[in-house]
C-alpha positions, -999 to +999 in steps of 0.1 A: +010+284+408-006+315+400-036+339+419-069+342+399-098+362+413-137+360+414-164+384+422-173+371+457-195+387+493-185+374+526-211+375+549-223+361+585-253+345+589-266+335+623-233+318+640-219+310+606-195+331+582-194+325+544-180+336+511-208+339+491-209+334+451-229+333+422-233+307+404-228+328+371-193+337+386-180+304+386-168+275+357-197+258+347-180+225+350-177+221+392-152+199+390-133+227+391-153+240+427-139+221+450-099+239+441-114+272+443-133+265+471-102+255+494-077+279+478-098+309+486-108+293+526-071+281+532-078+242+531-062+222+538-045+235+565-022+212+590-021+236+618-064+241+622-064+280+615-062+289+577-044+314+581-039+316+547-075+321+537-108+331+544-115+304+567-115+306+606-102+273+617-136+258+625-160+247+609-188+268+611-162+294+596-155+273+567-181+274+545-190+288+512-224+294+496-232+293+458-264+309+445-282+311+410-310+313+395-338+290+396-355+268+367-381+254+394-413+275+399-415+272+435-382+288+438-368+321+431-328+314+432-313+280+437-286+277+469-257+252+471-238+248+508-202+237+502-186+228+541-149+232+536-129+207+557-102+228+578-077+199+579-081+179+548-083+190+509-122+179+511-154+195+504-187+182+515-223+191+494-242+165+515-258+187+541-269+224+543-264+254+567-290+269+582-273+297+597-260+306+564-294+297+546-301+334+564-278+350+544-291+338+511-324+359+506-304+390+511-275+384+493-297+373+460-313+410+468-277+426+470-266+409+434-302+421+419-313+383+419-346+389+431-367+418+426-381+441+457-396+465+466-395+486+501-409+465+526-409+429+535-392+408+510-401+371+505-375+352+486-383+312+478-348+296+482-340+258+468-314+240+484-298+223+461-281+200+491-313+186+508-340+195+478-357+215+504-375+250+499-366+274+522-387+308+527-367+340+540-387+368+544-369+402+555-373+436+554-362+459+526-352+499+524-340+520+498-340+484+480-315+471+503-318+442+528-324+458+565-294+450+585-296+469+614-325+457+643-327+449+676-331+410+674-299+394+693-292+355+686-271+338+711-233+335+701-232+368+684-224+402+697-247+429+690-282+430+672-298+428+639-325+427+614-349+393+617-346+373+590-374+341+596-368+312+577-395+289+570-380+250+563-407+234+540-412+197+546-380+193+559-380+155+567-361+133+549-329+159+538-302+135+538-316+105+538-357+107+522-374+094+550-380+115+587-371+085+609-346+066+586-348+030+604-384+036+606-381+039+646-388+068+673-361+050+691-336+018+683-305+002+702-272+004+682-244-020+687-212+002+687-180-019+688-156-010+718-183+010+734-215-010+737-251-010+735-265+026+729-299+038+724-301+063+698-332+083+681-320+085+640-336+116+629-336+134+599-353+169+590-336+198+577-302+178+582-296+140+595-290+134+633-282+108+659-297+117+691-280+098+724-296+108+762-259+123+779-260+101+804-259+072+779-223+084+778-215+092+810-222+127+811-247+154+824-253+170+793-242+205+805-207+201+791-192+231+780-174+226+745-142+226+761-151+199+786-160+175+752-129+183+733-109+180+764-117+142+766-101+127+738-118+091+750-150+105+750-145+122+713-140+088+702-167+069+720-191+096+700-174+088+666-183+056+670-218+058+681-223+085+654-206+061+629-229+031+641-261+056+637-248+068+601-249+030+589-282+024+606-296+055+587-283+044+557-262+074+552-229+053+551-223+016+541-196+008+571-188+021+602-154+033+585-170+050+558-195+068+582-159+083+600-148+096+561-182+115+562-174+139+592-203+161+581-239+141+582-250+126+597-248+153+631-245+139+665-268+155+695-269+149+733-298+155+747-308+158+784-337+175+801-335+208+814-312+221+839-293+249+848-256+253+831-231+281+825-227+298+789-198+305+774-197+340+788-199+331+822-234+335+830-256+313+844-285+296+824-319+286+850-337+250+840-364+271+841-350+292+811-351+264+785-370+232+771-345+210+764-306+210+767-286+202+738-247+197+731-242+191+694-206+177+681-198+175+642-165+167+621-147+158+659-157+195+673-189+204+700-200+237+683-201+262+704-240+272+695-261+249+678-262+244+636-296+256+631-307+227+608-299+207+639-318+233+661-346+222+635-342+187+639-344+190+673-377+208+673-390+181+654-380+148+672-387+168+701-423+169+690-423+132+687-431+119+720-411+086+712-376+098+706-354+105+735-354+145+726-390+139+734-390+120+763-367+144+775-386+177+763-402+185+795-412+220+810-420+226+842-460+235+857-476+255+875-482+227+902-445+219+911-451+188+891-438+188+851-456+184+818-447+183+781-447+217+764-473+221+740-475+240+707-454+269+719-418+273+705-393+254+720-364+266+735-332+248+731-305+252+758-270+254+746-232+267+754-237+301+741-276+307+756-310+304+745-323+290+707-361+295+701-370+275+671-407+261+661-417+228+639-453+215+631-449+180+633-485+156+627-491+119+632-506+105+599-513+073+589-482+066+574-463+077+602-447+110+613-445+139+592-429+175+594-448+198+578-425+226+588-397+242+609-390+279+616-363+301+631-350+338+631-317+350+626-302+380+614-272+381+591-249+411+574-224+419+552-187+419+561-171+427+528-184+425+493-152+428+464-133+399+451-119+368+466-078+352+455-073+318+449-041+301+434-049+280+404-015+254+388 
């Protein structure tokens, strides 16, 4: 064994952290990705902390972005999402980050990617993952990406820039079509646990959405509640392997629980008042919808934001169960569905405002678009060691 190095960023964007390369940095043959890739995170690693990486021990601190330059004239750079298992030597290119998508318009602007000027910067991102566009548009001084701002995201300390990301036709990421049985809503049959109704939705990134009582619970769970049941962990791996097969995404219910990443699995329940990770208490009145979100066995303590996006959209669909329960309350002590205003999605660590345009056609539902803020920054920019036999 020996320790090579490559020309690598590490950066947070949103409630995700990243090393972030470019694509001219790497071997052209990636085959040889995946080696680097869990080297330089400290996968796989038996004790859940990689210790002996970059990697934080969860996954939305496992990740690594790739970015180059683009061929396609809607795009400025193409961006690939690699999610780095923690426990296992596996890398997974079938979904995207949106958290990290924030950092991607910057860092193309840090490397000299993209030409600016002082001002707002609008940088045309392909993910390479999904086959989505994504827009970031950001401010720019002294021909470097504004970092310091006084937008605060739930989950992370301090305040930022705003970075908006615009999702482009997001339906259909993982799987090509926005409701991939062709339902707002369907029964699944899930060995061991029963019959579950389930909303299989897929924008930005594929998810199966289950009402928490369905399972038993309020849907105020903190993370710690979820992981603290291992029962209930596996009653959701097998719904969310049931869904996977239903959406196509996985051919048996034991191939679906090989794919830890998509499809996502969502509870959804209407709004009501919960506690936040710091302690503090979160009104009914405060948010749209509550959501728990568990992926690869975990409940993240925020919420993905291509998930956030997927909410916003089957949300906007009256049929699914994020729409039925997508309520707000009136002005006459009565309730009412909210309207075109952005949602806001109750979770563990607060408040995430996200917004979709979502129209009935005559082929069916379509997402024209979902958008977000986030802010993101730079944590060290220098070379990353991996060990290579």
């Amino acid at each position: 064994m020996s320790l090579h190095s490559l020309p690598a960023m590490f950066m947070r964007g949103g409630t995700s952290k990243a090393l972030m390369f470019r694509a001219s940095d790497l071997p052209a043959d990636r085959a040889q990705w995946d080696a680097i890739f869990l080297s330089a995170m400290g996968s796989p690693d038996p004790n859940g902390r990689q210790l002996n990486g970059m990697g934080g021990g969860i996954t939305s601190l496992s990740k690594v972005c790739v970015v180059g330059s683009s061929s396609r004239s809607d795009a400025d750079v193409d961006y690939t999402f690699a999610q780095v298992e923690v426990d296992r030597a596996r890398v997974d290119y079938g979904i995207n980050c949106g958290n990290m998508s924030s950092a991607v318009g910057p860092f193309a602007v840090l490397r000299g990617m993209v030409p600016t000027s002082d001002g707002e910067a609008r940088v045309r991102i392909f993910n390479t993952n999904t086959q989505k566009v994504i827009v970031a548009t950001f401010g720019v001084r002294n021909g470097v990406p504004l970092e310091e701002g006084h937008l605060e995201i739930p989950g992370v300390a301090g305040s930022g820039a705003p970075i908006r990301l615009d999702f482009l036709e997001p339906g259909g990421a993982t799987t090509g079509k926005l409701l991939p049985s062709g339902a707002e809503v369907q029964w699944l049959e899930v060995p061991g646990v029963g019959r579950v109704e389930a909303s299989l939705v897929d924008a930005a990134n594929a998810c199966v959405f289950v009402a928490a009582p369905s399972l038993g619970l309020a849907g105020n769970e903190l993370p710690a509640d979820i992981e603290g049941d291992p029962a209930l962990l596996e009653r959701i791996a097998a719904v969310r392997a049931a869904g996977s097969v239903a959406m196509g995404i996985a051919a048996t219910a034991a191939e679906a629980r090989e794919k830890k990443v998509a499809p996502f699995f969502a509870l959804v329940s209407p709004p009501q008042q919960s506690k936040t990770l710091s302690g503090q208490a979160l009104p009914a009145s405060a948010v749209d919808l509550t959501v728990r979100v568990i992926a690869s066995g975990q409940a993240h303590r925020a919420l993905p934001l291509t998930i956030s996006l997927c909410t916003a959209v089957a949300a906007r669909i009256p049929g699914t169960l994020a729409g039925r329960a997508m309520v707000q309350l009136g002005t006459a002590g009565g309730v009412k569905r909210a309207g075109d205003q952005p949602l806001r999605l109750g979770m563990p660590s607060g408040v995430l405002t996200v917004d979709a345009l979502v129209e009935k056609r005559t082929s069916g539902w379509h997402a024209e678009r979902g958008s977000f803020y986030r802010t993101a920054r730079r944590l060290f920019d220098g070379c990353t060691f991996y060990s290579k036999e």
